[in-house]
C-alpha positions as CSV (number, residue, x, y, z in Angstrom):
1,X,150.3,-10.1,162.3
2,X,146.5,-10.4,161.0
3,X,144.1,-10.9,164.1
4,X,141.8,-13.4,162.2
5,X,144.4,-16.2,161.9
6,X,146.1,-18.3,164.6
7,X,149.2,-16.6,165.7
8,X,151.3,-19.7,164.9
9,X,150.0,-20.3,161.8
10,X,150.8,-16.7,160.9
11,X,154.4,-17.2,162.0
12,X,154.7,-20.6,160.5
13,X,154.4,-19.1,156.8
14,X,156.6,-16.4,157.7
15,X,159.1,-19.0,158.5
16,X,158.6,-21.2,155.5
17,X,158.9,-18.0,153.1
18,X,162.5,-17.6,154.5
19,X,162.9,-21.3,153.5
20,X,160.9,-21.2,149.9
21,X,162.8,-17.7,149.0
22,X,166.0,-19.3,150.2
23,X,166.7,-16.6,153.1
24,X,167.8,-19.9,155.2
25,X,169.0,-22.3,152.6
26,X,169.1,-25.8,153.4
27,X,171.4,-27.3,156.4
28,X,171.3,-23.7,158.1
29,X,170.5,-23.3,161.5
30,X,167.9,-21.3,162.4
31,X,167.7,-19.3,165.4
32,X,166.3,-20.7,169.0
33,X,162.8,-20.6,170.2
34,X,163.8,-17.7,172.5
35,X,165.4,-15.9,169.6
36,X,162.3,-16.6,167.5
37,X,160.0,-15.4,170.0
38,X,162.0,-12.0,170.8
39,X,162.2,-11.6,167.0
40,X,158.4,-11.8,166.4
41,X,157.3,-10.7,169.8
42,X,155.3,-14.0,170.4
43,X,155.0,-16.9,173.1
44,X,157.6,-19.6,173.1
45,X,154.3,-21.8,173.0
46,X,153.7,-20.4,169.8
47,X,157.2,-21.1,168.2
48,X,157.2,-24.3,169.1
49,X,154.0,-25.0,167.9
50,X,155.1,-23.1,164.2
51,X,158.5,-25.0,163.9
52,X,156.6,-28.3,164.9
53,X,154.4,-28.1,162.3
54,X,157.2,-27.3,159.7
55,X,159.1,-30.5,160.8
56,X,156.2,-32.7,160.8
57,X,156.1,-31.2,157.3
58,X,159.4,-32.0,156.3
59,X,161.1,-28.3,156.3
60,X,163.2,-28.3,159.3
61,X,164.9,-31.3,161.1
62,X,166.2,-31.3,165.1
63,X,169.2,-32.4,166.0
64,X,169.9,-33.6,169.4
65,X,172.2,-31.4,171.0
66,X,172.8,-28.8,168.3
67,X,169.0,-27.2,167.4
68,X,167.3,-27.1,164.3
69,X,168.2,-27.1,160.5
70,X,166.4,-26.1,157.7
71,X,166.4,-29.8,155.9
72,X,167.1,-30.8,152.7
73,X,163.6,-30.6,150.7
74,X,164.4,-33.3,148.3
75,X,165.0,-35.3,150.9
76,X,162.7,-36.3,154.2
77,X,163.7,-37.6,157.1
78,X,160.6,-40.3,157.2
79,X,158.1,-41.8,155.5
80,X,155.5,-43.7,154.7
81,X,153.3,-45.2,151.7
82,X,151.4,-42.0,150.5
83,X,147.3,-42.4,149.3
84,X,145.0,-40.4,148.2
85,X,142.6,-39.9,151.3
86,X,139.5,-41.5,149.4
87,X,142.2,-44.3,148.4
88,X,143.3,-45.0,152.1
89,X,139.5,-45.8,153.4
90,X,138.9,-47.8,150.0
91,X,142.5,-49.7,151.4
92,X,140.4,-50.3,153.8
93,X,137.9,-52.0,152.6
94,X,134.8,-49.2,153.2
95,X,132.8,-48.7,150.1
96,X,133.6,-44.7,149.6
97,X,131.4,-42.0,147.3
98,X,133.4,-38.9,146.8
99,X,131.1,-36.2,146.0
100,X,132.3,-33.0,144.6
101,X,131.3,-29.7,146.1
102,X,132.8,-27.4,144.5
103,X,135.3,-26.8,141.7
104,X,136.7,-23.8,139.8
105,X,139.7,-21.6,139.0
106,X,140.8,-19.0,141.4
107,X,143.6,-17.0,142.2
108,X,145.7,-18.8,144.9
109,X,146.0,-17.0,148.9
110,X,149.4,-15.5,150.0
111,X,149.2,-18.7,152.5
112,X,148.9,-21.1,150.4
113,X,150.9,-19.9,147.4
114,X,154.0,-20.0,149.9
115,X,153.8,-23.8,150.2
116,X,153.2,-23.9,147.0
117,X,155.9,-22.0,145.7
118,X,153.8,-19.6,143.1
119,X,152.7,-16.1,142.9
120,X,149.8,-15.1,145.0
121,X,148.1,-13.7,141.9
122,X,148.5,-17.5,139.9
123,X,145.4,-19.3,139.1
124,X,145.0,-22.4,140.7
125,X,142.1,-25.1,140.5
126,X,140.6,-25.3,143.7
127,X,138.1,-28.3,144.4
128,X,136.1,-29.0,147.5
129,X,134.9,-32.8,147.9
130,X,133.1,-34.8,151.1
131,X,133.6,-38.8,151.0
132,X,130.7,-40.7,152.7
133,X,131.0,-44.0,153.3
134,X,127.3,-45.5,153.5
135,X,126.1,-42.2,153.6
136,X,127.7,-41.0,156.5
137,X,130.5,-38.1,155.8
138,X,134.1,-39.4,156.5
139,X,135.8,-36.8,156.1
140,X,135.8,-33.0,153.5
141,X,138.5,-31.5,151.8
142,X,139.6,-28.5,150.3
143,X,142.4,-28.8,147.4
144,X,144.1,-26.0,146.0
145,X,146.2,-27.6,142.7
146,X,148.7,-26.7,140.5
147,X,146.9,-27.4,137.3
148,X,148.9,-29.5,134.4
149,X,149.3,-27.0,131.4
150,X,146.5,-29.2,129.3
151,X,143.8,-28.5,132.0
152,X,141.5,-26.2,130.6
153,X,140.4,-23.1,132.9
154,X,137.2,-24.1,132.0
155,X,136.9,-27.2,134.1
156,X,133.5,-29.4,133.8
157,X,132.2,-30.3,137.1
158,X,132.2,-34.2,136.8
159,X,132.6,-36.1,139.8
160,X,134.1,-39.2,138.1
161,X,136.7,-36.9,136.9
162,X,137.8,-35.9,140.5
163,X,137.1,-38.9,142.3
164,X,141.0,-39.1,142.3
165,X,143.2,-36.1,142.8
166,X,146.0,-38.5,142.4
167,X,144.7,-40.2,139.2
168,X,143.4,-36.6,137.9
169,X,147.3,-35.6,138.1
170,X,148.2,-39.0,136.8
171,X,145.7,-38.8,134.2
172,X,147.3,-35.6,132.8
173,X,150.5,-36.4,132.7
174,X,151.9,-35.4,136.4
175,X,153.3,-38.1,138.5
176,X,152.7,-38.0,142.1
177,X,156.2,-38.5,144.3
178,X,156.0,-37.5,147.3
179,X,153.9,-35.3,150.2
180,X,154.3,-34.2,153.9
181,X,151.7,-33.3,155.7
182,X,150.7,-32.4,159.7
183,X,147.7,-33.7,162.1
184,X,146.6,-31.1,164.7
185,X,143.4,-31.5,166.4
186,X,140.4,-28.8,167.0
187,X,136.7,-28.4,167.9
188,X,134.4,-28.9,165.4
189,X,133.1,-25.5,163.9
190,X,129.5,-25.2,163.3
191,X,130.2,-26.5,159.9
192,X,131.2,-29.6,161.0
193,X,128.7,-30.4,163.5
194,X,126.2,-29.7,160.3
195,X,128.3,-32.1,157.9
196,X,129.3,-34.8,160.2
197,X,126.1,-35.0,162.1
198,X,127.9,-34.2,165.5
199,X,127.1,-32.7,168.9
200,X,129.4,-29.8,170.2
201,X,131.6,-29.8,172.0
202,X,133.4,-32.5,169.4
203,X,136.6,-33.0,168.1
204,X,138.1,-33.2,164.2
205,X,141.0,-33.8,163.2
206,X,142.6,-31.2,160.8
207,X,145.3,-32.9,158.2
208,X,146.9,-30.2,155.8
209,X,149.1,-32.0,153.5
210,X,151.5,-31.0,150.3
211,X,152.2,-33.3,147.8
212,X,155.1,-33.0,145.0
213,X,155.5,-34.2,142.0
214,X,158.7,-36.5,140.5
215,X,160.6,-33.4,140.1
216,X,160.2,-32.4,144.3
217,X,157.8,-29.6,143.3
218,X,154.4,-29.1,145.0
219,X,151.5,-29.1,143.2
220,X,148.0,-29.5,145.5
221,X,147.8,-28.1,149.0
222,X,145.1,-29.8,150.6
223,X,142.7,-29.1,154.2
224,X,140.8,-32.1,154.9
225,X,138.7,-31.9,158.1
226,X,138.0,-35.8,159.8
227,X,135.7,-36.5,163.1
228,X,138.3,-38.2,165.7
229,X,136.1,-40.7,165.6
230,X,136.4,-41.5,161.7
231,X,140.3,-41.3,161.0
232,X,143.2,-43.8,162.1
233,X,146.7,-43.5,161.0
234,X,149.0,-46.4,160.7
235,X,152.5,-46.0,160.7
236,X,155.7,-48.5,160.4
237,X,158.2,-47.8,162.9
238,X,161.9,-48.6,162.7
239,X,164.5,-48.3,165.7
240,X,168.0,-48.1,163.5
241,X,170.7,-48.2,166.1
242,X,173.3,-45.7,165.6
């Protein structure tokens, strides 16, 4: 495994390419945390962090008793109303400016072409916004998107034009279904102590999220980095008795 990425994020995509190239189709079991960890010759700690991550995102489901199953993709277990993360602070009420960083065609990494689900060599719009909200940085992102087969690889850098990634999809034609995504938390880097104005040690919250299209296929991959202090998630819970 490559020494410059978390160990459990490395294992993590090796699980989810047995899942994407149908190795464990849906409603198999896969094999326990001990097996797992023999297989790969890593930490338990590290499984269960990796297999976590892939059932917050919707991949695998636990059951009680039994283990864990690689779930149905067209159909999660939870969720929730899904926004655009500019649209959830403007739901909010906070007066947001979504400034674009960065925005080009490149050819998508192994990682993230395995959520994805296209070739490592594909060309994929990549786009790298910060959102201030009276001039104080809420939160940046990096999007890696399936383009619509209109988009031009020659994409003009206008702000307006990305202000949405939801309406830019919308606005070409591809509606927005579903996503998953998971919440870890980290130390800022020395990039976000710059952009957020904060004092190490300090905390962000890292969000990586995948969102689908009507059909149940992805089409952006997303990083978006938060202070701890700046980000609050809401969520309706329901106790269904069995």
């Amino acid at each position: 495994m490559r020494e410059s990425v978390p160990l459990y994020q490395q294992l993590k995509s090796e699980l989810l390419d047995k899942i994407l190239s149908g190795a464990w189709p849906p409603g198999e079991q896969i094999p326990s945390e001990a097996e797992l960890a023999s297989m790969y010759d890593v930490s338990r700690t590290t499984v269960r962090q990796a297999v976590g991550d892939l059932v917050a995102a919707g991949f695998i489901v636990r059951r009680q008793g039994k283990g864990s199953f690689v779930a149905d993709l067209d159909h999660p277990a939870t969720s929730t109303t899904l926004y655009g993360f500019a649209e959830e602070l403007r739901a909010a009420g906070l007066p947001v400016d979504v400034r674009l960083d960065a925005i080009e065609m490149r050819a998508c990494p192994d990682d993230i072409a395995r959520w994805l689900r296209v070739p490592g060599s594909k060309q994929v719009l990549y786009i790298e916004r910060t959102a201030f909200v009276d001039d104080l940085a809420y939160f940046h992102e990096r999007s890696y998107l399936v383009p619509p087969f209109q988009v031009s690889s020659r994409m003009a850098p206008d702000p307006k034009l990305y202000d949405s990634i939801y309406g830019f999809f919308e606005q070409n034609g591809v509606r927005i279904n579903s996503g998953s995504q998971t919440i870890s938390a980290e130390l800022a880097d020395p990039d976000d102590c710059a952009r957020f104005g904060l004092r190490p040690p300090a905390a962000v919250l890292c969000i990586e999220r995948i969102t689908r299209d009507e059909s149940g296929a992805p089409v952006e991959y997303s990083l978006v980095r938060y202070p701890s202090d700046r980000y609050q998630l809401r969520v309706q819970l329901l106790r269904h008795p069995h």
